[in-house]
C-alpha positions as CSV (number, residue, x, y, z in Angstrom):
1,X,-12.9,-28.1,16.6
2,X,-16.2,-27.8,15.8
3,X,-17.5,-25.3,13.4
4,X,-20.6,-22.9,14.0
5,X,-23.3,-23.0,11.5
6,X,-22.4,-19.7,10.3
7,X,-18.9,-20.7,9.3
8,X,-20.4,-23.7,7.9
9,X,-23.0,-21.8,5.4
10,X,-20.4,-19.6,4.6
11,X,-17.9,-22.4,3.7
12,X,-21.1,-23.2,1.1
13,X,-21.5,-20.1,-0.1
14,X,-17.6,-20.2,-0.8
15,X,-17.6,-22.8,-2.8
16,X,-20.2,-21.8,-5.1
17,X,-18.7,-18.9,-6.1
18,X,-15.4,-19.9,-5.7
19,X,-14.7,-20.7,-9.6
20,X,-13.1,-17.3,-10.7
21,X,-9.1,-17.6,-10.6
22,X,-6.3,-20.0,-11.7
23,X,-6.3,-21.8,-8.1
24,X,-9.9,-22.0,-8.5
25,X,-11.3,-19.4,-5.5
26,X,-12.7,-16.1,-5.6
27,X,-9.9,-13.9,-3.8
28,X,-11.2,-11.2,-2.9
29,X,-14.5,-12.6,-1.8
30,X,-15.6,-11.3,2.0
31,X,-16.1,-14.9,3.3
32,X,-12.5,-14.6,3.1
33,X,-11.9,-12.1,6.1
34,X,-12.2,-14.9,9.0
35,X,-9.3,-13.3,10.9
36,X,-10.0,-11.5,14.3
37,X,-7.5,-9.0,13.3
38,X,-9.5,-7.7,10.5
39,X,-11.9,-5.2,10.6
40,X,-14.4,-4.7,7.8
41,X,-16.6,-1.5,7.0
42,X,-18.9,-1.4,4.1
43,X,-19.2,2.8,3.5
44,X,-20.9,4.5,1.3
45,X,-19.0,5.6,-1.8
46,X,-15.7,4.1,-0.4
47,X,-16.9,0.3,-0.7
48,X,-15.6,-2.2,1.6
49,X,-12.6,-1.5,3.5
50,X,-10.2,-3.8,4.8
51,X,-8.4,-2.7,8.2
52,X,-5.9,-4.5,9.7
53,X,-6.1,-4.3,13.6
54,X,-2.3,-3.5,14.4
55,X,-1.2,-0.5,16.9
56,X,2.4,-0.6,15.0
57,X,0.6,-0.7,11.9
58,X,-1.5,1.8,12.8
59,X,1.2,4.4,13.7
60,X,3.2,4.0,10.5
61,X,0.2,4.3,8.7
62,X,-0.8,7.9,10.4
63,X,3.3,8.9,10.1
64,X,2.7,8.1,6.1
65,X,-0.5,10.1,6.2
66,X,1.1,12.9,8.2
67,X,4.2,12.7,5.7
68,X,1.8,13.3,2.9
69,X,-0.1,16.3,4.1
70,X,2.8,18.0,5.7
71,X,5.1,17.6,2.5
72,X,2.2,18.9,-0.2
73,X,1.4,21.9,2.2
74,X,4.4,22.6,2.5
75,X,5.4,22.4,-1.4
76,X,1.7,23.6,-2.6
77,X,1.1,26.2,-0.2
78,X,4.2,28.0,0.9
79,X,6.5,27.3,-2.2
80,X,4.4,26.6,-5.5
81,X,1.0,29.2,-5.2
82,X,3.3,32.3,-3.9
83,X,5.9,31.7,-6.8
84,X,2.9,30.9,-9.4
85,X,1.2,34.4,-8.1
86,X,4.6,36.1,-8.8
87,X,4.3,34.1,-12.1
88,X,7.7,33.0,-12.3
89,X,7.0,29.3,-12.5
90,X,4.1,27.7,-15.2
91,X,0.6,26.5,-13.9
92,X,1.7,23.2,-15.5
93,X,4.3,22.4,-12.7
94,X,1.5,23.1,-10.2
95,X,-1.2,20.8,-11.6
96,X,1.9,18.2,-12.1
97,X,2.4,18.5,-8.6
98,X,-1.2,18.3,-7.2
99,X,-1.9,15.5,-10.1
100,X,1.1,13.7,-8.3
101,X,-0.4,14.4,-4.3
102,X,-3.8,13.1,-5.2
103,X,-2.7,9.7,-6.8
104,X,-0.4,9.5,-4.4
105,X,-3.1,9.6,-1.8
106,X,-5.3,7.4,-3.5
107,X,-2.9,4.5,-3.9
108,X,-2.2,4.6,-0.5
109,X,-5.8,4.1,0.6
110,X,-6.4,1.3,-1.9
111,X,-3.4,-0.3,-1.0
112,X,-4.3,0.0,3.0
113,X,-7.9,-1.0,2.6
114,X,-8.1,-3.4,0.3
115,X,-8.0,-7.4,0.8
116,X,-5.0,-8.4,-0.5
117,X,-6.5,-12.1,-1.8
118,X,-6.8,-14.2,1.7
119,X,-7.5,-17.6,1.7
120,X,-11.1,-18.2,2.4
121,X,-11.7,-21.6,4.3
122,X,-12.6,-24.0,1.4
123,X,-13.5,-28.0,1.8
124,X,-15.3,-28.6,-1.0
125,X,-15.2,-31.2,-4.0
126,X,-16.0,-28.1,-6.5
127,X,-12.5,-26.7,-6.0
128,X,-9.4,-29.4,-6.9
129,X,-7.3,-28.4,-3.6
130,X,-5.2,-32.0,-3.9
131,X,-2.0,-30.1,-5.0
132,X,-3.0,-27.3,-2.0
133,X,-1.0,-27.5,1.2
134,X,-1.3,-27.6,5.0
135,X,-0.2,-24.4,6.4
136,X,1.6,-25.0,9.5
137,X,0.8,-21.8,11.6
138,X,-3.3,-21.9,11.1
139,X,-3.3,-25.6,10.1
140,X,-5.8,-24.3,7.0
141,X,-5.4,-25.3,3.1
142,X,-4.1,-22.8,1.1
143,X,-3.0,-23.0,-2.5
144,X,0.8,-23.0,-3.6
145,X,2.5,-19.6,-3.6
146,X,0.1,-18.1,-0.4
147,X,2.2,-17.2,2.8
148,X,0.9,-16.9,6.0
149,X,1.2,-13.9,7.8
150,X,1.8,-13.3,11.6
151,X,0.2,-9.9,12.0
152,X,-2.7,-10.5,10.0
153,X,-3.3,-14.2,11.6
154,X,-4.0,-15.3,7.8
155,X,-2.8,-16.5,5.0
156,X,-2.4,-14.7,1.8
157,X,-2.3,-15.5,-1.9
158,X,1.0,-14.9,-3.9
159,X,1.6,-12.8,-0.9
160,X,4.5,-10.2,-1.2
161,X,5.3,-9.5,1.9
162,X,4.0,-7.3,5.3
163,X,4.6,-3.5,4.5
164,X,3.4,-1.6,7.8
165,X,3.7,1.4,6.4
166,X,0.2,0.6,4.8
167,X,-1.0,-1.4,7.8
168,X,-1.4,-3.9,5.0
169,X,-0.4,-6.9,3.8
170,X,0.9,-7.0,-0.3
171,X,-0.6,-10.0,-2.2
172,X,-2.3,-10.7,-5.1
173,X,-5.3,-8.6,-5.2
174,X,-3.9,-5.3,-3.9
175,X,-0.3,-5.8,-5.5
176,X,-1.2,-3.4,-8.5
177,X,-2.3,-0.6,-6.1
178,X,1.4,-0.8,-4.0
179,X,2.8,-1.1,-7.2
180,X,1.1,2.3,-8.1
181,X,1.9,3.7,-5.1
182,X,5.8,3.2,-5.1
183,X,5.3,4.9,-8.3
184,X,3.5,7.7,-7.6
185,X,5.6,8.0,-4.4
186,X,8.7,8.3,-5.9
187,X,7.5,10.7,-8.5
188,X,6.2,13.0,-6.0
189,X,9.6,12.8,-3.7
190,X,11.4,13.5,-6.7
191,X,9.3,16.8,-7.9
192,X,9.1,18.0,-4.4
193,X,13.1,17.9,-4.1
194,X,13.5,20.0,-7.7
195,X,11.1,22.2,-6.3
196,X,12.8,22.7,-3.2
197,X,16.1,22.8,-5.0
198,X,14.6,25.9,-7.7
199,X,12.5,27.4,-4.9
200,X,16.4,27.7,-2.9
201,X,18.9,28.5,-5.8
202,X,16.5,30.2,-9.0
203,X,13.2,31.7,-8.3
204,X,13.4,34.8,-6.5
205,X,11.7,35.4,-3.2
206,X,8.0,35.9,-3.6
207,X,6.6,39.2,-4.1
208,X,2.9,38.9,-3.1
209,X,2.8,36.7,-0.4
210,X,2.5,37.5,3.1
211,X,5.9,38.6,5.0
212,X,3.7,38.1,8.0
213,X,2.4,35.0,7.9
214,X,3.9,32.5,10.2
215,X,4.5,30.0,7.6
216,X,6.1,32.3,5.3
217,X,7.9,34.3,8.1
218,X,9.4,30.1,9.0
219,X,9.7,28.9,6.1
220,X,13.2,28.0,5.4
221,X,12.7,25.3,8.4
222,X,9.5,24.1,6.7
223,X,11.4,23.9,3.4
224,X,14.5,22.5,4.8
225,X,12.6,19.5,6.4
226,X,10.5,18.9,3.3
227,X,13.7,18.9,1.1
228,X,15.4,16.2,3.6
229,X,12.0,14.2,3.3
230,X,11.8,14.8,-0.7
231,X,15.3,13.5,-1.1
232,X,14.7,10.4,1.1
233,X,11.3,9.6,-0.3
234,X,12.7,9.7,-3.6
235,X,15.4,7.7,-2.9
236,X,13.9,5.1,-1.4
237,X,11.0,4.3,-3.5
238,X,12.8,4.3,-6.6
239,X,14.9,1.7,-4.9
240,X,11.8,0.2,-4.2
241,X,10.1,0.4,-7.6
242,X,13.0,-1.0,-9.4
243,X,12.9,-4.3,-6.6
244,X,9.1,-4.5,-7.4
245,X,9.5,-4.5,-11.1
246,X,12.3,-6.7,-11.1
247,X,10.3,-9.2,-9.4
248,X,7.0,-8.9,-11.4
249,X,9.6,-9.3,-14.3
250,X,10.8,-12.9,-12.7
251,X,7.8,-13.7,-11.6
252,X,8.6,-13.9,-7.9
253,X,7.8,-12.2,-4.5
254,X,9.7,-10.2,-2.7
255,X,9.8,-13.1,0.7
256,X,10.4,-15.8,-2.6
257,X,13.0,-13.4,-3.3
258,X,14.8,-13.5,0.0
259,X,14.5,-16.9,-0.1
260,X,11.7,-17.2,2.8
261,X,9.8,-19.2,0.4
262,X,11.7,-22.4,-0.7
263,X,9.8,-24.9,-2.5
264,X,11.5,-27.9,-1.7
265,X,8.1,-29.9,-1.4
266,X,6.3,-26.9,0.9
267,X,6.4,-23.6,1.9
268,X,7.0,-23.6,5.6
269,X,8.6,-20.3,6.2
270,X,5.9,-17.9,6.8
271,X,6.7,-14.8,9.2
């Protein structure tokens, strides 16, 4: 197949900058984004984002989005502010929790919208790609270690796997920002679910809120549905945390991991 002169000019370009990492390409270079399931936006303030064109991905991105805001209105709003009025709880706990909402929210759109280290197309003498491999799904060179990746149609260094809840794949240049988020995940599950717990079975009911309001009037089914999501959340990303950790600790991925990977000469499981 024959390559347009674009493509070719940016192969060029590629390969004179592509001196920056221990397989010798610049990962997180833009020439890298060739696949027509990626969408890239350069915005003011916000950089250049990286969207991944997926309707499933899409979805579980929004229900992650949705759990967030519901879960810290819920907890800041109805719970936290009336009881902090009443003064029977320290500031402290509230700028804990917002501190926690706010990373929280800020991993999440790193981790979404940042290349995770695809492989940009790279023929050139400059870069030593003898040991690289064939990559059986998009028949490009890629480096030992990158994966290829069926929703994203590319393939990504030292990739960790596919999470959809951040439309996203997890590879080596937006690893540290998952890795944050797992943490600052579980952090606020668990905060939220003490809060919930003390906001049931210590503090007394607030004084100086509003009996009226609808969501105070409601709340106990707010409350209960945050606690179940608390509980959950917390569980499962400190399940998560401690698999992430124990991998960076082996120095492996999680699809190395589940043995997707096996380097018996090539990697020829990609998903």
């Amino acid at each position: 197949m024959k390559r347009s002169d674009t493509q070719n000019e940016i192969i060029i370009m590629i390969t004179q900058e592509a001196i920056q990492n221990n397989v010798g390409i610049s990962k997180a270079t833009p020439y890298s984004e060739f696949s027509d399931r990626i969408k890239v936006k350069n915005i003011p303030f916000l950089g250049r984002l990286h969207i991944v064109r997926d309707r499933e991905g899409y979805m579980a991105l929004s229900f992650t989005t949705l759990y967030w805001i519901y879960g810290t209105f819920v907890n800041l709003f109805i719970i936290l502010l009336p009881h902090y009025n009443d003064k029977q709880l320290p500031g402290e706990l509230v700028l804990w929790f917002v501190f926690l909402s706010v990373m929280c929210i800020i991993s999440l759109f790193k981790a979404s919208t940042t290349n995770p280290g695809r492989v940009p197309l790279v023929e050139d003498s400059q870069i030593d790609i003898n040991h690289w491999e064939v990559c059986k799904t998009c028949r490009q060179k890629r480096p030992k270690r990158a994966h290829h990746c069926r929703r994203c149609n590319q393939c990504v260094l030292r990739m960790d796997h596919h999470c959809p809840w951040i439309n996203n794949c997890v590879g080596e240049e937006n690893h540290w920002a998952f890795t944050l988020l797992l943490i600052y995940a579980f952090l606020l599950g668990l905060t939220g679910f003490v809060i919930d717990m003390l906001h049931f079975w210590w503090w007394p009911k607030c004084v100086t809120c509003d009996k009226e309001s609808f969501f105070i009037k409601h709340q106990i089914w707010f409350v209960y549905l945050v606690t179940a999501l608390g509980a959950a959340m917390g569980a499962l990303m400190g399940g998560q945390v401690i698999v992430q950790h124990t991998n960076i600790l082996l120095n492996q991925t999680t699809l190395e991991t589940m043995g997707l990977n096996q380097s018996m000469g090539s990697h020829s499981h990609d998903s």
